[in-house]
N, C-alpha and C positions, 0 to 999 in steps of 0.2 A: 544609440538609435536602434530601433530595431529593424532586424535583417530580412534580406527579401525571402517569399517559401523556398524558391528555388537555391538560395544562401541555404537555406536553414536545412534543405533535402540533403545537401552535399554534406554534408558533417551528420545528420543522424541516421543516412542509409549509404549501402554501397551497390553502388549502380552495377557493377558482375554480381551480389546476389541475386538482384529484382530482375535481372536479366534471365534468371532460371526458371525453370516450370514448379508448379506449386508444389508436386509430390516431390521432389529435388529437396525443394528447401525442409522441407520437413525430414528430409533423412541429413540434411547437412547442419540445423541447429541442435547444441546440445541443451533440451532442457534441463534446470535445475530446479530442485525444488527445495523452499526452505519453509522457517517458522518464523510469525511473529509472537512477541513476544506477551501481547494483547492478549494470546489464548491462555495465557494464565492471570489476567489481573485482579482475581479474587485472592489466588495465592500472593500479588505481592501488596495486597492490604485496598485493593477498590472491590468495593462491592455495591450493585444496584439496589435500591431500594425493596425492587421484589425478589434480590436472590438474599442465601443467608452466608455470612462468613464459610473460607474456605476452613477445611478442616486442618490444614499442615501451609506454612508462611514458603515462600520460596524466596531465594536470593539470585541477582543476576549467575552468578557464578553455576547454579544448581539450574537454569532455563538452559548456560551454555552444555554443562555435561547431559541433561538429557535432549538437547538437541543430537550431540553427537552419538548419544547412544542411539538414537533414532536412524541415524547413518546418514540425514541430511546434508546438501550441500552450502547451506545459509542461512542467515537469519535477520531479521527482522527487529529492531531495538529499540523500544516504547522511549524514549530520554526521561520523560515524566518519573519515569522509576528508577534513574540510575542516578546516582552520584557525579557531579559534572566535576569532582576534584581532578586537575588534569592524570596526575600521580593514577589516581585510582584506572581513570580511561585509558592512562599503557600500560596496565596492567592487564582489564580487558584485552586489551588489544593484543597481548601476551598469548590469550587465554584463547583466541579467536585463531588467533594465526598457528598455534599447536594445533587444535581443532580442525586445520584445515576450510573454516566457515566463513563463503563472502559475509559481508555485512552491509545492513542498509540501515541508518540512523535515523528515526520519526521522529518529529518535530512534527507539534502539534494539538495534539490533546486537549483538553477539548474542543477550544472552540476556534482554535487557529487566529486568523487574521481577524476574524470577528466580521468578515463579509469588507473588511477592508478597513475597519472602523479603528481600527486598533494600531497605532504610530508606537505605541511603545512593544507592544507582538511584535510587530515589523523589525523591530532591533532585536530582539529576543530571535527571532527566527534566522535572522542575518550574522549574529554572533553565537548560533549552532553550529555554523559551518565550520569554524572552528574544533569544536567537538568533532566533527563527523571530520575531519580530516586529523584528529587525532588517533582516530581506529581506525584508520584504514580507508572508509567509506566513499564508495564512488558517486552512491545517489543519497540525496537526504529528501525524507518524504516530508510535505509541507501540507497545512490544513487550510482553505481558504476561508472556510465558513464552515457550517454545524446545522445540524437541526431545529436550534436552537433561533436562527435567523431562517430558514428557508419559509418562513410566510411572511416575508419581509419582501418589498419588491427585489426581484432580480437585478432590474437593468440596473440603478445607484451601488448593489453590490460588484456586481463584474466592472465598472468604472473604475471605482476604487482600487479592487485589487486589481487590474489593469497597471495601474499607474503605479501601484505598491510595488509588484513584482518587478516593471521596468524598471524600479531603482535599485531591486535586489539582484538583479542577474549580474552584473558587473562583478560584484563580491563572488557569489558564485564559480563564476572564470576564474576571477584571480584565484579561486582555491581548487581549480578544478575537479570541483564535484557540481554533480547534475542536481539540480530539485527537481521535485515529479509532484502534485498537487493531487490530491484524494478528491475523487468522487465521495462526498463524507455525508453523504443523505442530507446535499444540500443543492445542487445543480444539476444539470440533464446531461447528459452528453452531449447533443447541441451547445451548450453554457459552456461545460467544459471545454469544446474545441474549439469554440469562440474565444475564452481567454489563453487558451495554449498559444492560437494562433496572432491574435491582439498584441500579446507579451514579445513574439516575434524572437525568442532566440531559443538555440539548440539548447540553455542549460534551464530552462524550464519545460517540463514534459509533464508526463501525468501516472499518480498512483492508479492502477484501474481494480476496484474494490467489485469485485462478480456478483457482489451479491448487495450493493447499496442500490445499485441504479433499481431493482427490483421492489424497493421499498419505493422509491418514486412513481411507481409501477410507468418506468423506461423500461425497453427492453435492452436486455445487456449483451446480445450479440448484435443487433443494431449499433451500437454505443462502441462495441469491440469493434465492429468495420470501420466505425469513425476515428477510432484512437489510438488503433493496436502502433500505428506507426510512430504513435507521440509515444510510449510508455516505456517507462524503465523499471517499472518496479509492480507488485502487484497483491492484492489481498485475494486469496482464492477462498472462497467463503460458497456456503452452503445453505439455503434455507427452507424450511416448512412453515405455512399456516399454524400458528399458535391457536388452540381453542380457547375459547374465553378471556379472550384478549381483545380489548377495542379494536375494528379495523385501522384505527386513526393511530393505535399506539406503535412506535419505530419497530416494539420486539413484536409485533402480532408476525409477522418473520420471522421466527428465531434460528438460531446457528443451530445444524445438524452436521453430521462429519459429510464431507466430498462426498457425492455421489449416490447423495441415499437424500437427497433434495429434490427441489425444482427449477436448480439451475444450471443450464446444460452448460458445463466447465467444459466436458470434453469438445464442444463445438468454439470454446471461448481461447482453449490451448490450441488449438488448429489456428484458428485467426492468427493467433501471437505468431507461431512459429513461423506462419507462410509471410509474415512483415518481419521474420529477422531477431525476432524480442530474445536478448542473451541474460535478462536477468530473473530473479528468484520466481517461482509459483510461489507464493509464502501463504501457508496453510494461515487464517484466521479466524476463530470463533469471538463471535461475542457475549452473544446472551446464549447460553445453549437452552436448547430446545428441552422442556420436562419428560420426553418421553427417552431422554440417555441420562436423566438423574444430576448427578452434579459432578462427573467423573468428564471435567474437559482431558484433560492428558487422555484418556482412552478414545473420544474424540479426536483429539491432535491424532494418535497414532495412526486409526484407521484410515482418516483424513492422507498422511502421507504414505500410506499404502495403497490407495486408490490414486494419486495420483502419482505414482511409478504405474501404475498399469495405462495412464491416460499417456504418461510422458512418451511410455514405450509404445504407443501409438495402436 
């Protein structure tokens, strides 16, 4: 059954932090910042229909070392791309734990639950946890719906996965690891904290993606005041006005590096920090933007050098 807010407060906050003054908490959390793994999925063989093939193939192994060369402290792990052979994932997990790099396991791609629609996702997503407690992983990020449904009513989709997710948090606990549910350019922040809240337990929380809720044109420091306190996990994303791109099309946004956008990250990292948020900024491009070329890794980089100057306040 699900647990009361004031149940659910006790376990996701600790009441000597919240009891501090805002500039306090900001010097007592340590931000982290990682990668997901997203920012290269032309390299491991996805590509959109308006981009063209990446020049050179990447392998998990080759995202882990140049994450570390990056000197990040985590990362971000699409599953869509990885090998679920378990042998292969303590391998990783090998590879992770040299590296010194949290990890967060995504589940989801594309179209996740399918706005609830989907009983065979729902096992698929419940037998990841699996996985994501084979590497390590404390949060595994979940997809409720896509794009793909978001002109579809709302209210039958938040029902569903409502009811979906009440059955999956129990597995959850038992493995303890947290899910967190993406903002995936399909719900408002409103919707999202309606079902965080609906679902009622600490081991569903929220991925907060900085730069989808802008494609719904929500605003995403409104969205961050609603949900910094639900969030474990996070896409720090970046976007510009595409030219010549339909209004109506997802990339008329497209991904530009941190800080050379129009979304103010640095007001979205304040939020998190004065709510306590201990896990990754995890740099995300998607579509990058044609005025940086097709060079995402030069993106990523600058990306996680703008936000060590955000982290360091």
């Amino acid at each position: 059954m699900p647990q009361s807010k004031s149940e659910i407060s006790e376990v996701r906050t600790s009441t000597d932090y919240h009891s501090r003054s805002a500039s306090d908490k900001l010097n007592i959390v340590a931000l982290k910042i990682g990668i997901d793994s997203y920012c290269y999925h032309r390299c491991f063989g996805e590509v959109y229909p308006q981009q063209k093939p990446a020049a050179k193939t990447m392998t998990l192994e080759d995202f882990l070392k140049r994450a570390h060369e990056l000197g990040v402290d985590g990362v971000s792990l699409e599953s869509c791309y990885i090998s679920r052979d378990t042998g292969y994932l303590r391998h990783i997990r090998e590879v992770l734990d040299d590296y010194k790099l949290d990890r967060v396991w995504a589940w989801g791609h594309r179209d996740g639950l399918e706005g609830g629609a989907s009983e065979g996702a729902c096992q698929e997503m419940i037998g990841h946890l699996e996985y994501a407690g084979i590497l390590g992983a404390q949060v595994m990020r979940v997809v409720g719906s896509s794009r793909k449904f978001r002109n579809q009513p709302h209210g039958p989709q938040l029902e569903r996965l409502t009811r979906m997710l009440r059955r999956a948090v129990p597995a959850a606990e038992g493995c303890g690891i947290r899910m967190a549910i993406e903002n995936h350019i399909d719900f408002t922040s409103d919707e999202i904290l309606r079902l965080v809240e609906d679902v009622g337990s600490p081991y569903l929380g929220v991925t907060f993606d900085t730069g989808n809720f802008v494609r719904l044109l929500d605003d995403p420091i409104k969205g961050m005041a609603k949900l910094a306190r639900y969030t474990y996990a996070t896409h720090i994303k970046d976007l510009n006005v595409r030219k010549g791109v339909a209004a109506d099309e997802w990339y008329f946004f497209s991904s530009v590096p941190v800080g050379e956008g129009v979304v103010d990250n640095p007001a979205l990292v304040r939020l998190l920090a004065a709510a306590g948020y201990t896990g990754l900024l995890a740099v995300e491009i998607d579509f990058l933007h044609p005025d940086f070329g097709e060079d995402e890794d030069a993106a990523v980089a600058r990306s996680v050098q703008a936000l060590r100057g955000i982290a360091a306040g």
